[in-house]
N, C-alpha and C positions, 0 to 999 in steps of 0.2 A: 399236800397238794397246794401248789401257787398258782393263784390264776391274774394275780395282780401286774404281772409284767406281761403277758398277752394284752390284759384290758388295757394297760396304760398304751398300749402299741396301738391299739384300734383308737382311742381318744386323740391321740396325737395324728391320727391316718385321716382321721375324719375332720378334724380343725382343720388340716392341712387344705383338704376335699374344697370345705366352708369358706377359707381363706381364699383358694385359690379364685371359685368360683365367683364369689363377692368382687373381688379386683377386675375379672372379666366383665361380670354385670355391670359394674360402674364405670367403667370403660366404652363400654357400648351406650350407656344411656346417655353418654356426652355428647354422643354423635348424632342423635335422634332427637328428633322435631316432637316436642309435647303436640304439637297441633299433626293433626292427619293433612296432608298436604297434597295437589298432584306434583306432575314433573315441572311444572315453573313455580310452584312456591305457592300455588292460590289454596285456599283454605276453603273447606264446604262447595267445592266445584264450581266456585265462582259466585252463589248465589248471598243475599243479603243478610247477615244474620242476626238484623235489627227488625227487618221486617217479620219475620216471625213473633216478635213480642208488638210490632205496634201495626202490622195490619192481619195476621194471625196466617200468613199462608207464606210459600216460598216466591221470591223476587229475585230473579238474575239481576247480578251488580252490574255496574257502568265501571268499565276502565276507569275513565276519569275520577270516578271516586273511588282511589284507591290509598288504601293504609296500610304498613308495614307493621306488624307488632306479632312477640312472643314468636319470632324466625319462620312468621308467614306471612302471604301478601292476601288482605281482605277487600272485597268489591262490595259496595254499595249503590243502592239505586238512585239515590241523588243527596245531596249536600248536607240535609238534615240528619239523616241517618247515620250518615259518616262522622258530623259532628257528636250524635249521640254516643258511638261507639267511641269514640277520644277520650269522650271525659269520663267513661268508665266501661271497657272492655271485657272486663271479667263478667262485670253482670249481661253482656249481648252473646258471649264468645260461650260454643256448645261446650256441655259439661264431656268432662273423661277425651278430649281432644277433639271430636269429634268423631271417632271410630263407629 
């Protein structure tokens, strides 16, 4: 009894499976915004995402301070804050995208 050319059938069926899906996935993640976004692009629904670290509650941003980064558009409540988030964004910007 051979059972070695079945199993080599299913190993090679299932790389196949693994291969193909991984190419898809990678495919699709190119196309997608690490940041959760709405339909113009603003991050966190507009609201300030520095004011939560330096006045502990949520602040709707001001258009006028606004910043581009990581293929979204962030609002801040005035000038300081916006500055803060420029010189390091990663530490203001919500963890996991914001989702």
């Amino acid at each position: 009894m051979t059972t070695g050319a079945p199993m080599k059938k299913t190993l090679l069926y299932m790389a196949a499976v693994i291969s193909t899906w991984t190419l898809i996935l990678y495919a699709c993640a190119g196309t997608l915004s690490p940041i959760n976004v709405d339909a113009d692009g603003v991050a966190l629904k507009g609201y300030d995402p520095v004011a939560y670290f330096t006045l502990g509650r949520a602040v709707k941003g001001q258009k006028e301070y606004l910043f581009d980064w990581n293929n979204a558009r962030w609002l801040f409540s005035n000038r300081e804050h916006l500055a803060l988030f420029q010189e390091d964004p990663a530490r203001y910007a919500p963890q996991y995208g914001g989702y």
